[in-house]
C-alpha positions in Angstrom: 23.3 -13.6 5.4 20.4 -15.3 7.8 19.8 -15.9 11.2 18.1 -13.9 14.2 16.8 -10.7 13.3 18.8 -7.8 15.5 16.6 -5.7 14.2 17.1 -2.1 12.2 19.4 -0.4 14.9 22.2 -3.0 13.7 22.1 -3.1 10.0 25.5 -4.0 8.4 26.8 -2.2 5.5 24.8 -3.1 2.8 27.0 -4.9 -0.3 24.9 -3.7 -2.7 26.1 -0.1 -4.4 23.5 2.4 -5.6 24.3 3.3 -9.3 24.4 7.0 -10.3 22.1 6.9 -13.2 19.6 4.7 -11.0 20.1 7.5 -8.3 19.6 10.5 -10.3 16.8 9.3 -12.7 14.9 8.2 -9.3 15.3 11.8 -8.7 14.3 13.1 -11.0 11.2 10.9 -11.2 10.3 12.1 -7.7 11.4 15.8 -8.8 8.7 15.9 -11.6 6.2 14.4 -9.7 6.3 16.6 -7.1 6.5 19.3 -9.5 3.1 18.2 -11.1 1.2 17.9 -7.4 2.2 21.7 -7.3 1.1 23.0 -10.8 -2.2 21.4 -10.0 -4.5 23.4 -8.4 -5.9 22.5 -4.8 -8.5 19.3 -5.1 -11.0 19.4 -1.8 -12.1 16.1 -1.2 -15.8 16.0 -3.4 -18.7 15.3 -0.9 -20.4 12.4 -3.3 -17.4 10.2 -2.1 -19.0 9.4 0.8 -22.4 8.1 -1.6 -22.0 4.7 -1.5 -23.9 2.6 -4.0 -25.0 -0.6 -1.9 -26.7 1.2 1.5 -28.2 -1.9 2.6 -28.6 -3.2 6.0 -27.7 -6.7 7.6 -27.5 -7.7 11.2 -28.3 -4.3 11.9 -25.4 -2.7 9.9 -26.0 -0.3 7.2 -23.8 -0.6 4.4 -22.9 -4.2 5.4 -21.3 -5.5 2.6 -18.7 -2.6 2.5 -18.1 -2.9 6.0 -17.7 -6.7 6.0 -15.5 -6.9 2.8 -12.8 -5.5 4.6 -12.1 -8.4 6.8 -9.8 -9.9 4.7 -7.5 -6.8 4.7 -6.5 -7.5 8.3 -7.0 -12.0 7.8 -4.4 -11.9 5.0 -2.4 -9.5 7.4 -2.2 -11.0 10.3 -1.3 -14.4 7.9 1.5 -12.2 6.7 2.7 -11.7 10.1 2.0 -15.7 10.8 4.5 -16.4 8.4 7.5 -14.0 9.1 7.3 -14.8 13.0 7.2 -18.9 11.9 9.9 -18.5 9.3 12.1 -16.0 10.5 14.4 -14.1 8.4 15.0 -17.4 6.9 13.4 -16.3 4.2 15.3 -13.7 2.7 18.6 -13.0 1.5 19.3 -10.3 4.3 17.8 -10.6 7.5 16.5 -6.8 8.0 14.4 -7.0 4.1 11.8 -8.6 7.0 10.9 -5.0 8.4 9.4 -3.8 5.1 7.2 -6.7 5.1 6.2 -6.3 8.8 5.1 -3.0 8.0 3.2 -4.0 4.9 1.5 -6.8 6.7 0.6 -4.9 9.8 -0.8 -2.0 7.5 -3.0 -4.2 6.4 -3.9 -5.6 10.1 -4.6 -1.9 10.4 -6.5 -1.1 6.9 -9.4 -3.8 8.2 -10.9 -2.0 11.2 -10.1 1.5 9.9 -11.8 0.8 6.4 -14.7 -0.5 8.3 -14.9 2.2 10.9 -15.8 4.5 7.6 -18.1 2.7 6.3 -20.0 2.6 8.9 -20.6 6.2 9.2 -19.0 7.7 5.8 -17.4 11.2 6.1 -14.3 13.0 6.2 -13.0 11.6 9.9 -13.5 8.3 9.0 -11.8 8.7 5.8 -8.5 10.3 7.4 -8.4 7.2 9.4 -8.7 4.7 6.8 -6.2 6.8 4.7 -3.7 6.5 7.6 -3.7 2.7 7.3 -3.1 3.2 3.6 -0.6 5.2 3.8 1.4 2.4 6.4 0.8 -0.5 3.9 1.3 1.6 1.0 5.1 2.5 2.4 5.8 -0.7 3.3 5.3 -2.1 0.2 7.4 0.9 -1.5 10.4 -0.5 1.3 9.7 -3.9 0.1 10.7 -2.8 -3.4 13.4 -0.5 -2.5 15.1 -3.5 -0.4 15.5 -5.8 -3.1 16.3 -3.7 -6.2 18.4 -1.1 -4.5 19.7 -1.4 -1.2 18.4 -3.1 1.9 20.0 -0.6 4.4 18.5 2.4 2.5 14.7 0.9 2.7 14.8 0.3 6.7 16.6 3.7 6.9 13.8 5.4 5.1 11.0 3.7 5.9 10.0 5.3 9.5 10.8 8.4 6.8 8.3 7.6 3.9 5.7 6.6 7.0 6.2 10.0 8.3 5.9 11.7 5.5 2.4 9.3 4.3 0.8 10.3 7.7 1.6 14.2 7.0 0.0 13.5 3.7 -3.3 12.6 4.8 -3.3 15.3 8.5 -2.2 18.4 5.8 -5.5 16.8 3.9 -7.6 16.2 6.9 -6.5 20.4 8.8 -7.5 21.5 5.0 -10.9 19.8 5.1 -11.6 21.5 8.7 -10.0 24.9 7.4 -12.9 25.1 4.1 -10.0 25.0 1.6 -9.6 21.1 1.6 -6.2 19.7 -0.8 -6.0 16.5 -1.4 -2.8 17.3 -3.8 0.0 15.2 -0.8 -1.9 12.5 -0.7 -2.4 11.9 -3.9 1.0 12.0 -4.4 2.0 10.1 -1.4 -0.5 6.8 -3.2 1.2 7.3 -6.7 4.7 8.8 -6.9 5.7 5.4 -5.1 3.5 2.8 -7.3 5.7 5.2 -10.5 9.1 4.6 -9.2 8.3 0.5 -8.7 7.7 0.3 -12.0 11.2 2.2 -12.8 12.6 -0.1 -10.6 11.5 -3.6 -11.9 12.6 -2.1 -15.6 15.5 -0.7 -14.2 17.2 -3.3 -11.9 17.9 -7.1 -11.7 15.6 -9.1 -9.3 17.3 -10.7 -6.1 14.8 -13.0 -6.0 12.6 -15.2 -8.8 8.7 -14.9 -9.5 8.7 -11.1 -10.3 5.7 -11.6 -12.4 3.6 -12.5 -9.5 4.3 -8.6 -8.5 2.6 -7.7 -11.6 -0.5 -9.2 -10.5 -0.8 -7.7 -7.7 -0.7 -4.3 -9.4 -3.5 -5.9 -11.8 -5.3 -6.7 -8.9 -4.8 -2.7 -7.7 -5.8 -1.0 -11.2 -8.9 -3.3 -11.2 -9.9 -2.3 -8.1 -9.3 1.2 -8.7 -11.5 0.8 -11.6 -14.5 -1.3 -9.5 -14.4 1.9 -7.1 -15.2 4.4 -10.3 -17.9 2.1 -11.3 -19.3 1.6 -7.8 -23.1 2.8 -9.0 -23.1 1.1 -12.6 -21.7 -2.1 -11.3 -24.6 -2.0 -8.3 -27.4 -1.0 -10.5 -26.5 -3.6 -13.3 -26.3 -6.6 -11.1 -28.1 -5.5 -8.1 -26.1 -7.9 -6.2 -22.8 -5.9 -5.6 -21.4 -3.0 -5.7 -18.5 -1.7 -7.3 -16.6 -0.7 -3.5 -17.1 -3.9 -2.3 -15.3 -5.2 -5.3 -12.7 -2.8 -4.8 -12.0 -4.1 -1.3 -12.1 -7.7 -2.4 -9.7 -7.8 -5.4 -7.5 -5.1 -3.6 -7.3 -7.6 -1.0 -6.7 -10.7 -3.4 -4.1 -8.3 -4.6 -2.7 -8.6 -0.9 -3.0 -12.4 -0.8 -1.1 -12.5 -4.2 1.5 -10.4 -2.8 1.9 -13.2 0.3 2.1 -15.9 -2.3 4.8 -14.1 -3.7 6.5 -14.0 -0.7 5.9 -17.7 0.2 6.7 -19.1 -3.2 9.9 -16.6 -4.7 13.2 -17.7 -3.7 17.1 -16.1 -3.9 18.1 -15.8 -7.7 20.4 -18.6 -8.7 19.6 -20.3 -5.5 15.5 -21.4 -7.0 
C-alpha cells in the first residue's frame, strides 16, 4: 500500500503474521542476553577512554580531526531525510516502514554535534550525550529491521519503546558515574542485544525487499570501526597521520552512507 503518510497513530492491521518459533526464539535471544548483562559484574566506565590518541590542534581546536570527522554523521543524515521527504513513502512497500528510517536518519543529524561536543572537551558529560544520539540511530535501525522481516505495525509500535528504554540505558550509566559506582552493563546491552537479534532475523526470515547483502556491509563497516577505535594509539603512532578514532567515525559513517544506498537502490521482492 503507498501514498501520503498518516503517520503512526493510523497504522492498519499489519498482513503480515508473527510466527511462534520466530516469536519465542527472539525471546529467548533477548532472555539470555539480558541474563548475561546481569551475571556480569558492574563495568564503571575506565577513565583512559577519554585519552585520545591524535590531541592536535587546528583552527584553534584541539583534537580537530576527531571533532571534524564527525560531520558526515549529520551530512549523510540530513541526505537521508532529503530523500524520504522527496520520495515519500513511495518507496516502500507500507507507507509507515518510513518512521524507522526517520529516526535512523535523524539519529544521525543528532550523533554529528553530540560526538563533536565530546571531543572537544572529553569526559563523562560529553559522553552521555553522544551515547544519547547513539542510542536514537541505533533503535531506529533495530525498527528498520523489525519492519521488514517481522511486522511493520510492531516496529512503529515499539520504537518510541526501544528509544525509551536506549535513553534509560545511557541516564542509569551516566547517575552511576555521579554516584562512584559507575555500570555501564544497560548500555552495553542496549548497543548489542539489537545488532544479535538482526542477524537472527536476516537468517531467520525472507527479505521484503532485494539487496540484503548491502546490509552486510554496513555491519562490516561497524566491526571495522569498532576495531579502528581499539587500535586508536597503534594506528596513530604507526602512521602519524591518523588516528584510530577518527577512523572509527569515518568508516562508521561510510557504514551510514552504505546503509542510504541501500535504501535508494533495494526495491519490493518480485517487483525488482
Amino acid at each position: 500500500m503507498r501514498g501520503a503518510d498518516p503517520g503512526p497513530a493510523a497504522l492498519p492491521r499489519s498482513p503480515v503474521r508473527i510466527r511462534p518459533t520466530l516469536a519465542v526464539l527472539s525471546l529467548a535471544s533477548v532472555s539470555a542476553a539480558l541474563a548475561v548483562a546481569l551475571l556480569v559484574p558492574p563495568v564503571a566506565q575506565w577513565p583512559e577512554y577519554h585519552q585520545f590518541a591524535d590531541q592536535r590542534r587546528l583552527l584553534g581546536i584541539v583534537r580537530f580531526a576527531d571533532v571534524a570527522s564527525n560531520l558526515p554523521f549529520s551530512l549523510v543524515g540530513l541526505m537521508g531525510l532529503a530523500w524520504l521527504a522527496r520520495h515519500g513513502t513511495a518507496a516502500f512497500i507500507v507507507a509507515h516502514e518510513a518512521w524507522p528510517w526517520r529516526v535512523y536518519f535523524g539519529g544521525l543529524v543528532l550523533l554529528g554535534p553530540a560526538s563533536a561536543y565530546y571531543h572537544l572537551a572529553p569526559d563523562n558529560q560529553g559522553l552521555m550525550l553522544d551515547r544519547l544520539a547513539m542510542g536514537v540511530t541505533f533503535m531506529g535501525w533495530f525498527a528498520v529491521h523489525l519492519a521488514e522481516r517481522v511486522d511493520v505495525r510492531l516496529a512503529v509500535r515499539t520504537l518510541p519503546w526501544l528509544i525509551v528504554a536506549a535513553v534509560a540505558s545511557v541516564l542509569y550509566w551516566y547517575a552511576s558515574e555521579l554516584a562512584g559506582r559507575g555500570d555501564l552493563r544497560a548500555w552495553g546491552y542496549m548497543q548489542f542485544w539489537p545488532v544479535l537479534l538482526v542477524w537472527g532475523l536476516l537468517a531467520a526470515t525472507p527479505a521484503r525487499y532485494t539487496r540484503t547483502g548491502d546490509v552486510f556491509i554496513v555491519y562490516a563497516c561497524y566491526a571495522a570501526a569498532l576495531l579502528a577505535e581499539w587500535l586508536d594509539h597503534p594506528i596513530y603512532q604507526h602512521s602519524g597521520l591518523v588516528s584510530g578514532h577518527t577512523l572509527k567515525h569515518l568508516i562508521a559513517a561510510a557504514g551510514a552512507a552504505w546503509a542510504l544506498v541501500w535504501l535508494m537502490r533495494r526495491r519490493p521482492v518480485g517487483r525488482a
